[in-house]
One Martini backbone bead per residue (centre of mass of N, CA, C, O) as a GRO file, in nm:
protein
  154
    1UNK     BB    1   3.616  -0.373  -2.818
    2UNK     BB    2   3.753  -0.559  -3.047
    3UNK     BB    3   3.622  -0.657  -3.424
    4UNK     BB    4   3.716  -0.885  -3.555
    5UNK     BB    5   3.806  -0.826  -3.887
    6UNK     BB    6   3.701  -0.516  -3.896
    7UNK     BB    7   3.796  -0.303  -3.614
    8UNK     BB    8   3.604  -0.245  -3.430
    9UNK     BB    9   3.518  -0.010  -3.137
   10UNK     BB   10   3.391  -0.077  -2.885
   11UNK     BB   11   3.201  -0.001  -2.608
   12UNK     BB   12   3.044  -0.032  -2.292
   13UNK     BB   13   2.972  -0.349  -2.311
   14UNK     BB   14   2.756  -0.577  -2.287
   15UNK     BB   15   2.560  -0.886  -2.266
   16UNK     BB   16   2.320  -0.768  -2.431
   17UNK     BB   17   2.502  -0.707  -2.723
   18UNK     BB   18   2.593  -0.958  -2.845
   19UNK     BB   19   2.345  -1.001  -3.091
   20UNK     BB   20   2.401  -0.745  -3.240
   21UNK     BB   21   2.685  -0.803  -3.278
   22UNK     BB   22   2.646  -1.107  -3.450
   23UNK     BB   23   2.428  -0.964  -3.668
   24UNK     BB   24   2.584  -0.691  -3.748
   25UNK     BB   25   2.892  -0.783  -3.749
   26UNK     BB   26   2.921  -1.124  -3.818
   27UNK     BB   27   2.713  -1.117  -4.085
   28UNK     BB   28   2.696  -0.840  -4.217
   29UNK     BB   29   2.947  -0.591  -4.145
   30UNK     BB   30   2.831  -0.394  -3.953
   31UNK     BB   31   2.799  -0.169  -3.713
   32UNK     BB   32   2.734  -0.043  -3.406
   33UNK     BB   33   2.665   0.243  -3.368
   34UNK     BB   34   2.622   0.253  -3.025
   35UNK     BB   35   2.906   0.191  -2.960
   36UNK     BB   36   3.066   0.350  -3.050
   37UNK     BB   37   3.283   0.600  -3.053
   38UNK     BB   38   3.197   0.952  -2.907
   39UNK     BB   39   3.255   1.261  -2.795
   40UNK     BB   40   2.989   1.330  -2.875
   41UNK     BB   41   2.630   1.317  -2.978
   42UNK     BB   42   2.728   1.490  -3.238
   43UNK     BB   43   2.942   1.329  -3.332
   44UNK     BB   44   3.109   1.116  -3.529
   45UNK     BB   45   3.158   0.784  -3.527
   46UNK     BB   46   3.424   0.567  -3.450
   47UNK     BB   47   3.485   0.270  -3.549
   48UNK     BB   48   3.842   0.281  -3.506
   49UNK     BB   49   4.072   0.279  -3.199
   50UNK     BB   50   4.309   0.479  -3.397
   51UNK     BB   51   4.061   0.726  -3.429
   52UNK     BB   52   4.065   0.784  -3.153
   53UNK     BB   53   4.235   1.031  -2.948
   54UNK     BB   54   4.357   0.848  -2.720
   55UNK     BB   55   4.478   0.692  -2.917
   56UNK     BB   56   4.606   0.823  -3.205
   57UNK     BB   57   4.903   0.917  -3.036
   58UNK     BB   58   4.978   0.620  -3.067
   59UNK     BB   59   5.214   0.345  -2.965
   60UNK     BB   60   5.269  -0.003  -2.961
   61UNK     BB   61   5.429  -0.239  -2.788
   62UNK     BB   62   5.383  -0.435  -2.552
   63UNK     BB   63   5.038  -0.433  -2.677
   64UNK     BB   64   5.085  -0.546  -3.021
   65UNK     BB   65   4.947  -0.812  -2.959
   66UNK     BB   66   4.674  -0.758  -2.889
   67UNK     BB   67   4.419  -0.925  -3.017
   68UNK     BB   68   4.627  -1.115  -3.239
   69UNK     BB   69   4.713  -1.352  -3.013
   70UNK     BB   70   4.685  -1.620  -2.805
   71UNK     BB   71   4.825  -1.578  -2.465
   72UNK     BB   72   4.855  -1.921  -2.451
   73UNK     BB   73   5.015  -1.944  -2.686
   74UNK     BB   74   5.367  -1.984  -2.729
   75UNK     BB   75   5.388  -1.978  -3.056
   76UNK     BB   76   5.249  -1.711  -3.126
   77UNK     BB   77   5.465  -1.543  -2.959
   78UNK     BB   78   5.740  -1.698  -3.168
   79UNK     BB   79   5.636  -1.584  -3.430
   80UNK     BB   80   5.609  -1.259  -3.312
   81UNK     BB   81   5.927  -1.258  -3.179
   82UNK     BB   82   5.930  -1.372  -2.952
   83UNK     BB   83   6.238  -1.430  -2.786
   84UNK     BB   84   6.499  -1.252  -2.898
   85UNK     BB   85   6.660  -1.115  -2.679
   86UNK     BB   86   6.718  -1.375  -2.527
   87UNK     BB   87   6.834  -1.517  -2.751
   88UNK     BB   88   7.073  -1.267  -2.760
   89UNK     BB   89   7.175  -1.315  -2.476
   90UNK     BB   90   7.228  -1.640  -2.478
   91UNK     BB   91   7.435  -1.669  -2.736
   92UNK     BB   92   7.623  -1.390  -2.811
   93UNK     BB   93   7.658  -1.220  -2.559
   94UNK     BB   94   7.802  -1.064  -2.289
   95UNK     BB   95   7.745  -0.908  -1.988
   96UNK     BB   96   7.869  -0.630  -2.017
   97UNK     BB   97   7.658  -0.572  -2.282
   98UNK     BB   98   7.386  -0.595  -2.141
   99UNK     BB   99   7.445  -0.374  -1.970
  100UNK     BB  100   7.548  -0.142  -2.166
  101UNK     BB  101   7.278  -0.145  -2.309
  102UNK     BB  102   7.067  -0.087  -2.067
  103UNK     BB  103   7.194   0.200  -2.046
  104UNK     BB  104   7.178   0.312  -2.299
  105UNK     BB  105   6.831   0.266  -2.336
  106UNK     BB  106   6.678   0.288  -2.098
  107UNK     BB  107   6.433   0.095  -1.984
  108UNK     BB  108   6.150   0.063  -1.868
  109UNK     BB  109   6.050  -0.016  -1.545
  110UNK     BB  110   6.088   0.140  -1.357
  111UNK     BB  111   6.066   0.244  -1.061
  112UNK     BB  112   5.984   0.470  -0.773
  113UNK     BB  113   6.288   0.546  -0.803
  114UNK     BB  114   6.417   0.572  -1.040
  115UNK     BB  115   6.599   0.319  -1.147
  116UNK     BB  116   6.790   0.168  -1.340
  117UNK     BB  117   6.884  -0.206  -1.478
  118UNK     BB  118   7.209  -0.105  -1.549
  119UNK     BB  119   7.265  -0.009  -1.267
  120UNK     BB  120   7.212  -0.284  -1.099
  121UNK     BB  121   7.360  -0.475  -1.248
  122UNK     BB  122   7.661  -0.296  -1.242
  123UNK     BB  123   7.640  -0.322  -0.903
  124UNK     BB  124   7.630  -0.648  -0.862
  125UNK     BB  125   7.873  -0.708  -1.017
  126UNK     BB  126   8.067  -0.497  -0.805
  127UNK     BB  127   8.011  -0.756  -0.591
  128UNK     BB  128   8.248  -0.894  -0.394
  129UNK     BB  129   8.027  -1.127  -0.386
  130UNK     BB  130   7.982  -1.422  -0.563
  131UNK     BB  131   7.698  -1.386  -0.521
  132UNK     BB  132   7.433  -1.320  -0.766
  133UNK     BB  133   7.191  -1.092  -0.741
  134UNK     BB  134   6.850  -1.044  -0.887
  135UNK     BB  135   6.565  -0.816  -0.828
  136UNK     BB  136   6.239  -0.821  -0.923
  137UNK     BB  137   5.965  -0.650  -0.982
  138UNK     BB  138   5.649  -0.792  -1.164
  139UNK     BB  139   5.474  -0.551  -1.310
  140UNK     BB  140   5.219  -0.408  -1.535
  141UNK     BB  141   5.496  -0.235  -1.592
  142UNK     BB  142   5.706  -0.478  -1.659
  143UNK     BB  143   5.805  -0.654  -1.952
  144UNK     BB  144   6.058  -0.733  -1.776
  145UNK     BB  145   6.243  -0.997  -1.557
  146UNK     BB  146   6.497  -1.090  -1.315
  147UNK     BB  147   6.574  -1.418  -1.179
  148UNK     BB  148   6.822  -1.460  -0.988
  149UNK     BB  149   7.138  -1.595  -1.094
  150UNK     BB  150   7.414  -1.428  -1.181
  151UNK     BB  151   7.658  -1.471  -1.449
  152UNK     BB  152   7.960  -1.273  -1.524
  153UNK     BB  153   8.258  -1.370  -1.552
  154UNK     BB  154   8.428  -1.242  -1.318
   0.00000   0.00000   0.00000
């Protein structure tokens, strides 16, 4: 659990912790100490999950407006640049653009048999059936999917 706006990363948070929580750290400013992570009971307590080891040297991308913005207010999410590739896929994009960028950048999702989504689509495209499907599996490992008919413009 981040504390923000202090950024306390407290772990293990039971339900008997909240009034020390907001005692200690919402009234007065202070982390709880027996809360922080410590890699050993000898360890100086860490703060901040930035300088835990096992975020340290991560970046987040998909994740990196996690509990910065409220998840169900789409509002928010387009503050914070929510829908600009959508927006530029759909405004100035030409199909063959989306796939050929695709194919350069190969995003993450990938399934379990690592199939890139440049290939599926450049696949789908040069399928002589007049109707295009993309089927993609929407899981917690894939930040985007399409779904649906998709017009390649010939």
């Amino acid at each position: 659990m981040k504390a923000d706006p202090y950024g306390y990363f407290y772990q293990r948070v039971r339900q008997g912790d909240a009034k020390r929580i907001i005692d200690t750290t919402y009234s007065a400013g202070y982390p709880v100490r027996d809360l922080l992570y410590r890699g050993t009971f000898l360890e100086k307590p860490v703060e901040v999950m930035e300088e835990v080891p096992f975020y340290k040297k991560q970046m987040r991308i998909a994740l990196r407006n996690n509990g910065k913005i409220d998840p169900t207010d789409i509002h928010q999410y387009i503050a914070v640049g929510g829908y600009l590739a959508a927006e530029k896929v759909f405004s100035v994009m030409k199909p063959q653009q989306v796939i050929d960028e695709n194919q350069e950048v190969e995003p993450e999702g990938k399934g379990g048999a690592g199939f890139p989504a440049g290939v599926k689509w450049e696949h789908t495209k040069r399928s002589p059936h007049p109707d295009k499907i993309v089927i993609a599996n929407g899981d917690e490992g894939g930040p985007w999917c399409i779904y649906g008919q998709v017009d390649y413009g010939g």
